[in-house]
PARODREN-123505 format. One line per field, with one value per residue: residue number from 1; residue in three letters; x, y, z of N, C-alpha, C in turn. Coordinates in steps of 0.2 Angstrom, whole numbers. Each point is the difference from the previous one (the first is absolute). Example, Ala and Ser with C-alpha at 12.3 -4.5 7.8 and 13.67 -1.06 7.14 Angstrom:
% residues 2
num (1:2) .
residuo (ala:ser) .
nX (66:-2) .
nY (-28:5) .
nZ (39:-4) .
caX (-4:4) .
caY (6:6) .
caZ (0:1) .
cX (4:-4) .
cY (6:5) .
cZ (0:3) .
% end
This chain:
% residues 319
num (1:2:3:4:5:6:7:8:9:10:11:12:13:14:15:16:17:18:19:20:21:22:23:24:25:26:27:28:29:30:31:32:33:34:35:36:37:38:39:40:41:42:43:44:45:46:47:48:49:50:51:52:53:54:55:56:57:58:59:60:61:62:63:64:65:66:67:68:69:70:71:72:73:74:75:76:77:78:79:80:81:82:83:84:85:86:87:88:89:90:91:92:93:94:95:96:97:98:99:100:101:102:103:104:105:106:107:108:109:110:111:112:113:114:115:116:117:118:119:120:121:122:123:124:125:126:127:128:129:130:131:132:133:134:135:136:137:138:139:140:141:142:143:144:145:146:147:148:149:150:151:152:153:154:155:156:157:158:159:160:161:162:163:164:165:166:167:168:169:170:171:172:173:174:175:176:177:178:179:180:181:182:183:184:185:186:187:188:189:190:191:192:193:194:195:196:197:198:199:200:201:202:203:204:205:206:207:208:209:210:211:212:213:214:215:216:217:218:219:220:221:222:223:224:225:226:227:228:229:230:231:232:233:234:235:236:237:238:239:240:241:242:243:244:245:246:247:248:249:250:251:252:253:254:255:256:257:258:259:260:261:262:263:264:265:266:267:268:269:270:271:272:273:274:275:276:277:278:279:280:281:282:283:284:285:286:287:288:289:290:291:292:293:294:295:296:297:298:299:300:301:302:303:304:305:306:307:308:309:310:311:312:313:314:315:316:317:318:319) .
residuo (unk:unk:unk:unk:unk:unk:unk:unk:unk:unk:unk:unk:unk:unk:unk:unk:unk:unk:unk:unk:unk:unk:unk:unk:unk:unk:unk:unk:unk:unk:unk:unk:unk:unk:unk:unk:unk:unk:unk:unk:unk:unk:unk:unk:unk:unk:unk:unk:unk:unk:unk:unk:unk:unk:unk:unk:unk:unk:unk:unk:unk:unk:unk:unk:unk:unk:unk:unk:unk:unk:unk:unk:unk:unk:unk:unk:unk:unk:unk:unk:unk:unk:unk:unk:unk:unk:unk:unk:unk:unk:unk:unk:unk:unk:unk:unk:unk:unk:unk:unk:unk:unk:unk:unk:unk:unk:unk:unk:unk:unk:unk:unk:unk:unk:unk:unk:unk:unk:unk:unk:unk:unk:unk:unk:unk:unk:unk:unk:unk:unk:unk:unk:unk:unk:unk:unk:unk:unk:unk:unk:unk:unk:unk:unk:unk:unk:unk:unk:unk:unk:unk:unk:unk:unk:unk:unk:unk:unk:unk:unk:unk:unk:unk:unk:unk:unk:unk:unk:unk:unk:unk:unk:unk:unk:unk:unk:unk:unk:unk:unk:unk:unk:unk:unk:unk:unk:unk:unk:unk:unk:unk:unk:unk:unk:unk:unk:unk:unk:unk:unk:unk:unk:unk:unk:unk:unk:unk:unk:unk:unk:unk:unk:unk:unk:unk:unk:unk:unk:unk:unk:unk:unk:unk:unk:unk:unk:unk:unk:unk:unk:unk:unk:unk:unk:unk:unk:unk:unk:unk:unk:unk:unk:unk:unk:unk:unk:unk:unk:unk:unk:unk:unk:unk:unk:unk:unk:unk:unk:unk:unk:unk:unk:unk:unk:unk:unk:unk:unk:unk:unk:unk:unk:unk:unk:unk:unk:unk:unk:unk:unk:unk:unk:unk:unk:unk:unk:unk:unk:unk:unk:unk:unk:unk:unk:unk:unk:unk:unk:unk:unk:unk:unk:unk:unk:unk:unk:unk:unk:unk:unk:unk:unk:unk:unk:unk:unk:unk:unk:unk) .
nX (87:1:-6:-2:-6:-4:-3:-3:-2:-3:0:5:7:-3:5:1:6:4:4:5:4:1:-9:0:-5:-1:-2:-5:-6:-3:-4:-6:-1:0:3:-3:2:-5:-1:-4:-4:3:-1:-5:0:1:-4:-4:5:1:-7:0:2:-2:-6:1:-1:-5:-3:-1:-6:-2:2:-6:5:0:-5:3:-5:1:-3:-5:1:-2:6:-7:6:-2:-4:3:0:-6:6:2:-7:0:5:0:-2:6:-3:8:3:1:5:5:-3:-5:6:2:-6:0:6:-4:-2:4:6:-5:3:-2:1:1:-3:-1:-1:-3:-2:0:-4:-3:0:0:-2:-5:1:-4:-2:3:1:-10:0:-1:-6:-3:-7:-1:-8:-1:-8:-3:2:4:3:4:7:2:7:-2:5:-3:-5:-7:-3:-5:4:-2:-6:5:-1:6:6:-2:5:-4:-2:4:0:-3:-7:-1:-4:5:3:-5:7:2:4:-1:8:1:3:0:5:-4:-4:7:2:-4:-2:-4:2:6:-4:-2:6:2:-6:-1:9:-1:-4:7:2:-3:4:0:5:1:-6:3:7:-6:0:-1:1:-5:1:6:-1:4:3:-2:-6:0:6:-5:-5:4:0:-7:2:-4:-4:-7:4:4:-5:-6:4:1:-8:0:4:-4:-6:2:2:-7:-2:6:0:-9:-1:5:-3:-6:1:-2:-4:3:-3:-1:-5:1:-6:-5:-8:1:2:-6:-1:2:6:-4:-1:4:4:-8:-1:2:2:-9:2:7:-3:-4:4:-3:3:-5:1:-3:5:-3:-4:-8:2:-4:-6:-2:-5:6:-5:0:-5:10:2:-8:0:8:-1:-6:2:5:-4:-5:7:-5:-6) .
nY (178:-2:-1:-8:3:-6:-2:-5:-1:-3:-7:4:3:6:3:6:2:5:1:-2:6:-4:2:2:-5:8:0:-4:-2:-3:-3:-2:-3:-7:-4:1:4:6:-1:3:-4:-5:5:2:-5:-1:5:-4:-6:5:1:-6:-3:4:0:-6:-1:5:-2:4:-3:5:-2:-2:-2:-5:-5:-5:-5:-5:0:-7:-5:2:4:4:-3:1:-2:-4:-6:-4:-1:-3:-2:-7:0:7:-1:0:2:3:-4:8:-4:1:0:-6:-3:3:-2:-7:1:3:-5:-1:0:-5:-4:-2:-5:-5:-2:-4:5:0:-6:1:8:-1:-4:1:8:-4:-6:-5:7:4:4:-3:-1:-6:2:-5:3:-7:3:-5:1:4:5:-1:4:1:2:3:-2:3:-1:-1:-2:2:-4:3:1:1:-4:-2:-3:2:-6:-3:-3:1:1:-3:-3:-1:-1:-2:5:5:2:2:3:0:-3:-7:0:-5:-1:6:3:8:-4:-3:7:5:3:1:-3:1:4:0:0:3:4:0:0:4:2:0:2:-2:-5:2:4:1:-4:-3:1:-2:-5:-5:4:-4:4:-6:-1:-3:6:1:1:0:3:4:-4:1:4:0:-2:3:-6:1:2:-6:-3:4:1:-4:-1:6:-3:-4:5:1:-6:-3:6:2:-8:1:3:-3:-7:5:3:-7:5:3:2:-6:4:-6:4:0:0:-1:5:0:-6:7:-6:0:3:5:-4:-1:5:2:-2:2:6:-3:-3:5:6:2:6:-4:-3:6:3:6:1:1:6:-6:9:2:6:7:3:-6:2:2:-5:1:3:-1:-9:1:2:-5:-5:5:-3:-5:4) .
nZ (49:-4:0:-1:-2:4:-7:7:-5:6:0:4:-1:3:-5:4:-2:5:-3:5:-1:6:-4:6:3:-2:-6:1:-4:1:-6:3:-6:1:-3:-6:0:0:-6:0:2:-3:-5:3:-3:-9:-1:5:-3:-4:-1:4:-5:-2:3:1:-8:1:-5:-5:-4:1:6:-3:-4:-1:-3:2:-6:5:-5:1:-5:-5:2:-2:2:-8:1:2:-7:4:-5:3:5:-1:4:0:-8:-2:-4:-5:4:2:0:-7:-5:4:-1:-5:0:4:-4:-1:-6:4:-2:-4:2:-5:3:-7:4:-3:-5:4:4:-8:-3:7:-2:-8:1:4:-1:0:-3:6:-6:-2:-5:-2:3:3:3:4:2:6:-1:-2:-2:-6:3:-6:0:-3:3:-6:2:8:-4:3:-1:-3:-9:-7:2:5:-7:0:0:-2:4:5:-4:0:-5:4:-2:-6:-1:2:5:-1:-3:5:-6:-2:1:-3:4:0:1:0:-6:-1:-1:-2:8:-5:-6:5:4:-7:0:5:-5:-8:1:5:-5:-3:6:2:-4:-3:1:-4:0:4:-5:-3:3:-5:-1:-6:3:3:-4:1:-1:7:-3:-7:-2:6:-2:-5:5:2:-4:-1:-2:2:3:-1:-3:4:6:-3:-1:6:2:-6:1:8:1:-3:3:5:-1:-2:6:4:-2:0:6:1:3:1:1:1:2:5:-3:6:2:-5:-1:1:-4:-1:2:4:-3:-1:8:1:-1:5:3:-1:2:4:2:-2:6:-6:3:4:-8:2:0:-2:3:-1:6:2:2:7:0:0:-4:-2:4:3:-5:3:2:1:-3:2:10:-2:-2:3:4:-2:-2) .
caX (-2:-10:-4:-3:-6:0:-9:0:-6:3:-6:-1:0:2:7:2:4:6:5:4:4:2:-3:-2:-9:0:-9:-4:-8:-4:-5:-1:0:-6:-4:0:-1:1:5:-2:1:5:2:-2:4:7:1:-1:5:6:1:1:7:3:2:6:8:1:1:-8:1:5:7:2:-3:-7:0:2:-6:1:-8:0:-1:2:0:6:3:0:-6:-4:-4:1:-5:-4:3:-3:-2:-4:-4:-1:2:3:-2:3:-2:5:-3:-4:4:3:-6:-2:6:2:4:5:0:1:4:-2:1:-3:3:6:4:1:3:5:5:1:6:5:4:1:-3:3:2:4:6:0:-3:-5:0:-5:-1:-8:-2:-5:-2:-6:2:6:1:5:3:5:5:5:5:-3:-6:-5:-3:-7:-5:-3:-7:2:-3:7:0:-5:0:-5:-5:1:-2:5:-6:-4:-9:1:-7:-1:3:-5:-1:-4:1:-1:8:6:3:-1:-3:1:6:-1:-1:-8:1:1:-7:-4:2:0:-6:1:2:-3:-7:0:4:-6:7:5:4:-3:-6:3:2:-4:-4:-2:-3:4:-2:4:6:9:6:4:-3:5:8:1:-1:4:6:-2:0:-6:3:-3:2:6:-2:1:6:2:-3:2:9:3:-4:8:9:2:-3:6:5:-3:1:8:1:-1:4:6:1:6:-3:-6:-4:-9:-3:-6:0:2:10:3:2:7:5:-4:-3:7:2:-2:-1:8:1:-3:2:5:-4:-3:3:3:7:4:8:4:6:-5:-8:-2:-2:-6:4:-6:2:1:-5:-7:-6:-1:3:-1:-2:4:0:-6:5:6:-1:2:5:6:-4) .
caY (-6:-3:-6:-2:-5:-6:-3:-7:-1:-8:-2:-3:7:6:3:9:3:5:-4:3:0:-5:-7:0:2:3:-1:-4:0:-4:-1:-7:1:-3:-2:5:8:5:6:7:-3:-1:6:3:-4:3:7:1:0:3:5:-4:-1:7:3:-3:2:6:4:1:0:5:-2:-5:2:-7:-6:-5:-1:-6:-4:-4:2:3:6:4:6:8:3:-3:-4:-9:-5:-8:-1:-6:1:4:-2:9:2:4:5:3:-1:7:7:-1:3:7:6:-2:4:10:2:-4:-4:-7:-3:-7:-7:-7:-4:-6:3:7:-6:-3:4:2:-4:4:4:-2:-8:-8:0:6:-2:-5:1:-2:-3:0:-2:-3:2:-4:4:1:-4:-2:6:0:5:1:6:0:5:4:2:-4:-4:-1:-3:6:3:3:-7:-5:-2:-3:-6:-2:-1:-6:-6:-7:-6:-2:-1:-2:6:7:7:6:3:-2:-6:-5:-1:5:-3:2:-3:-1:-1:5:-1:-2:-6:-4:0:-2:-7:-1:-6:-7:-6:-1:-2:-7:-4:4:-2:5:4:8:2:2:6:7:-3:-4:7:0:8:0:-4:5:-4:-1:-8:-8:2:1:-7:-4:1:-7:-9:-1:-4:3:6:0:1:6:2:-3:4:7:3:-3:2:8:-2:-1:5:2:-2:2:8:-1:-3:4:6:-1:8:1:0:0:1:1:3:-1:-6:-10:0:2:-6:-1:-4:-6:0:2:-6:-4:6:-1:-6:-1:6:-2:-8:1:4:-2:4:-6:-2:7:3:2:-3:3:-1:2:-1:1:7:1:7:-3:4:8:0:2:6:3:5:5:6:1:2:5:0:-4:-3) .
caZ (-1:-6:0:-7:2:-3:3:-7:-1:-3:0:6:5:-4:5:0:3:-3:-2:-2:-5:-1:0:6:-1:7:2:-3:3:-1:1:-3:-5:2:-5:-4:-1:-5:1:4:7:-1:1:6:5:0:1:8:3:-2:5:7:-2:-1:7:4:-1:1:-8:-4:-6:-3:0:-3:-8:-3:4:-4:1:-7:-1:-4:-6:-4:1:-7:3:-4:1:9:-1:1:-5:4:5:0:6:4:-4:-1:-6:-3:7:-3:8:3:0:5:6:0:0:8:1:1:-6:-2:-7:2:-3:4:-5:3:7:-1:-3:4:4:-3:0:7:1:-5:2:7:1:-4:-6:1:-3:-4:-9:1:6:-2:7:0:8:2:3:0:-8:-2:-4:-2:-5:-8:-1:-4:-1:7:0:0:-7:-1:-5:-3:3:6:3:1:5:3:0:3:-8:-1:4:4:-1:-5:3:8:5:-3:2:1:-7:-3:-4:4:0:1:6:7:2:5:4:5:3:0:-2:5:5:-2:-1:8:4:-6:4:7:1:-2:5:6:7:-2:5:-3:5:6:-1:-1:6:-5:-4:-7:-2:3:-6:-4:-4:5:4:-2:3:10:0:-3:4:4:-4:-5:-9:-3:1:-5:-5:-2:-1:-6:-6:-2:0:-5:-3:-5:-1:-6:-3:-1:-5:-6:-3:-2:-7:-2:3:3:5:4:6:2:9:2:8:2:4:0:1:8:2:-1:-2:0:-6:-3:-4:-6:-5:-3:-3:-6:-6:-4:-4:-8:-6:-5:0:7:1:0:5:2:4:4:7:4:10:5:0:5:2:3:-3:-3:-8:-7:3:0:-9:-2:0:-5:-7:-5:2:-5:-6) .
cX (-6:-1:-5:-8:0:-6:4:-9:-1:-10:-2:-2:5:7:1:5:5:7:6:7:6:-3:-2:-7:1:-8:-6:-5:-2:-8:-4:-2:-9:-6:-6:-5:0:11:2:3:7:7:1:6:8:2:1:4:6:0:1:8:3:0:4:7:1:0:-6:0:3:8:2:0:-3:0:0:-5:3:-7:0:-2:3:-1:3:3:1:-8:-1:-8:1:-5:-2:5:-4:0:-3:-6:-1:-1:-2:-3:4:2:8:-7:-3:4:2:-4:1:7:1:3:6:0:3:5:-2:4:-2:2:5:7:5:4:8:6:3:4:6:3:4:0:6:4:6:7:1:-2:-6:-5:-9:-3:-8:0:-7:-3:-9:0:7:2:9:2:6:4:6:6:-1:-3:-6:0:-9:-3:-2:-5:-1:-2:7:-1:-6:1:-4:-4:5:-2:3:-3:-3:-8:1:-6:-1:-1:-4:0:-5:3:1:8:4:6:-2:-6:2:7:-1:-2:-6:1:1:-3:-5:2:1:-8:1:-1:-3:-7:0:4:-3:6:7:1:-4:-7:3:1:-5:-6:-8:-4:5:-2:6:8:3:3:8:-3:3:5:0:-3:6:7:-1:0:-8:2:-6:2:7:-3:-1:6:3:-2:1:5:1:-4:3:5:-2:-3:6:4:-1:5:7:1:0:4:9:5:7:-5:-10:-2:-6:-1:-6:1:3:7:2:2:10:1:-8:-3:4:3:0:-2:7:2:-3:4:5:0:-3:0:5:7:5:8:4:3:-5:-5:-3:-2:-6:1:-6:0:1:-3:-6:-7:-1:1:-4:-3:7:1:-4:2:3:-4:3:7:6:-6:4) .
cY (0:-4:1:-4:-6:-5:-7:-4:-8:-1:-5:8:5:3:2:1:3:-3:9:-1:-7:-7:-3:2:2:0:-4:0:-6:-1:-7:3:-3:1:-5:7:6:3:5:-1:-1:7:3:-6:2:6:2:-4:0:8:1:0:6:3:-4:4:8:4:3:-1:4:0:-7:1:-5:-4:-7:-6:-8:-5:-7:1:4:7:6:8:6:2:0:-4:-5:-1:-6:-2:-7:-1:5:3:8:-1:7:9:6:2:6:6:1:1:5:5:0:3:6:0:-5:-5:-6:-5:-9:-5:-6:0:-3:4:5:-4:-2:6:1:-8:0:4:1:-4:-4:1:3:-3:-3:6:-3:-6:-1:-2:-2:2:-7:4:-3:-6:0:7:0:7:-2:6:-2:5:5:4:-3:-2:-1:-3:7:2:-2:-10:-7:1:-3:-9:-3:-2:-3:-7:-6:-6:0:0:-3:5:4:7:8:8:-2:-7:-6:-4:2:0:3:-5:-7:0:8:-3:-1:-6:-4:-1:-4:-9:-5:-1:-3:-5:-2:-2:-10:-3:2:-1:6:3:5:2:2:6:8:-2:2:5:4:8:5:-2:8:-3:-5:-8:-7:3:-5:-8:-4:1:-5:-5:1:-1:6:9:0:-1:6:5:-3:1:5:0:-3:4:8:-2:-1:7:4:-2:2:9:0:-1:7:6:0:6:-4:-3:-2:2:-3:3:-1:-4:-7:3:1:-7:-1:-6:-7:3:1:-6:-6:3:0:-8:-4:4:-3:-7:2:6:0:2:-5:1:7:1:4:1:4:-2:1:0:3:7:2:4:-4:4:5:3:4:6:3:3:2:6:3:3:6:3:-3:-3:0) .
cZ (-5:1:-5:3:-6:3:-3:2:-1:0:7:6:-5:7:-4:2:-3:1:-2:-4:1:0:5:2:9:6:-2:2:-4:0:-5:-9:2:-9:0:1:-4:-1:4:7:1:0:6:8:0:3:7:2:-3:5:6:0:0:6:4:-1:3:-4:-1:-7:-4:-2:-6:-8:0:5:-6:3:-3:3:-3:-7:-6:-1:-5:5:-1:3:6:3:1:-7:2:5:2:10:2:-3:-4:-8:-1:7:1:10:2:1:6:7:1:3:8:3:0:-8:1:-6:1:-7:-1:-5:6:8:-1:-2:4:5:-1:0:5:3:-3:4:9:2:-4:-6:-3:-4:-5:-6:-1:5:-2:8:0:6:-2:4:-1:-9:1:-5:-2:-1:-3:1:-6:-2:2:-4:-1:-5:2:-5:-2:1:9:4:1:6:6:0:3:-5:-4:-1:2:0:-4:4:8:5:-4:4:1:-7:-1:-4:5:1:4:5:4:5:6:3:3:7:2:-2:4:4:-4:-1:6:3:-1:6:5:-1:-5:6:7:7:0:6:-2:4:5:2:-1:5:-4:-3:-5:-2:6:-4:-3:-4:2:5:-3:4:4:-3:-2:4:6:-2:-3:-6:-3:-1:-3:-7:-4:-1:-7:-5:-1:-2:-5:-5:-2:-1:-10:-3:1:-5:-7:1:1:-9:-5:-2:5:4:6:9:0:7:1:7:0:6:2:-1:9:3:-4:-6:0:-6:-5:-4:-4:-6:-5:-2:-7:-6:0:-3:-5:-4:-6:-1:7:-2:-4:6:4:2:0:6:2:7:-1:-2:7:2:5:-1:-1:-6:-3:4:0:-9:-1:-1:-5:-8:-3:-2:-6:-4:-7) .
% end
């Protein structure tokens, strides 16, 4: 049997783990990312639980030829450099080098988070079968990938695929880039948390206090849901806004790309069909391709939080 290591680096928690020859995460460790923080630090985290992971599986470093690294932001894969990274706050960070060193030498492989989320539902997941497929992870931000003719797609300087930096509000919240608008702005799952006080600090009556027993440092992504499943109007609204904030940010990257298969993964997809369905329903009401024979299929990924840890593994596999 081979097995393949694999870091995903979110801006929530860091997961390590080895992944063997049928895709299968035999082992895993975990540790908080807990921003913001030196790089360094941040290294030293990855490295201690790949090497925790490692030991589960039974293995030694040695036994591995690389390890496959997908990070947020803009990543030059030929070097092993975070040219920017606007959540973890990295600029031009040489964080393949840095880990390699905390690795006994192992040589590291990286691309975007997102990217990597995406390859790893392509070749295991939601995507299997498809040509081209494009996959949103809701998370921390809104990270995206691009599989065209089953292969990634990044852009010439490593910066595509980034619909999240899209805009979706004319001078709307101002995005943790810097621009003002964006969709990660509000249809990642920070946006949603962030929009969810919104609400409750303008409805002091809401289900929603209840729910976090009145401790707005208690809110998820999951507090409107669980309120709007109990009859709260204020907790259906939210639900609403959000679902209509990616239902029109999906329909802009269908109209675009038009890929055989859209995925969303993160947080907010663990609400399934209750979010799905109106999602879907927006993209056949205002995608422009509606009266083709053909569709694009939007579904839930099937890797769920393991996507991008399994295609990190993979990269160097089918780069």
């Amino acid at each position: 049997m081979k097995y393949y290591a694999g870091i995903d680096l979110g801006g929530t928690n860091i997961v390590a783990g080895i992944v063997d020859e049928h895709f299968v995460i035999v082992a895993s460790a975990k540790r908080k990312t807990a921003l913001p923080r030196p790089c360094d630090a941040i290294v030293e985290d990855m490295a201690a639980a790949l090497k925790e992971a490692a030991a589960q599986a039974g293995i030694s470093l040695k036994e591995l030829e690389y390890v496959g690294l997908g990070c947020p932001g803009m990543i030059d894969y030929h070097h092993g450099v975070v040219v920017y990274s606007n959540n973890l706050e990295f600029y031009h960070e040489p964080l393949g080098e840095k880990l390699s060193q905390q690795l006994e030498g192992l040589p590291v492989w990286m691309a975007n988070d997102a990217d990597a989320a995406a390859f790893g539902e392509f070749k295991a997941g939601a995507g299997r079968g498809s040509e081209h497929m494009i996959a949103i992870t809701l998370g921390t931000g809104l990270g995206s990938g691009i599989i065209i003719h089953s292969k990634l797609y990044t852009g010439f300087a490593y910066g595509g695929a980034e619909f999240g930096h899209s805009l979706l509000v004319k001078d709307g919240e101002l995005c943790t880039c810097g621009r003002r608008g964006c969709l990660e702005a509000y249809a990642s799952a920070t946006g949603l948390i962030r929009m969810t006080k919104r609400h409750m600090e303008s409805n002091r009556d809401s289900m929603m206090w209840k729910l976090v027993d009145g401790d707005l440092n208690r809110v998820s992504g999951r507090t409107a849901f669980d309120a709007m499943r109990q009859g709260d109007a204020e907790g259906s609204r939210v639900v609403e806004i959000y679902t209509e904030c990616l239902a029109e940010g999906i329909v802009n990257i269908v109209n675009i790309f038009q890929p055989e298969v859209i995925c969303i993964g993160g947080g907010p997809s663990a609400q399934g069909e209750t979010l799905m369905a109106p999602v879907r329903y927006i993209l056949n009401r205002e995608d422009y391709a509606r009266n083709n024979l053909h569709r694009t299929r939007l579904v839930r990924a099937a890797l769920g939080n393991d996507a991008g840890l399994i295609g990190a593994a993979l990269l160097p596999l089918f780069r």
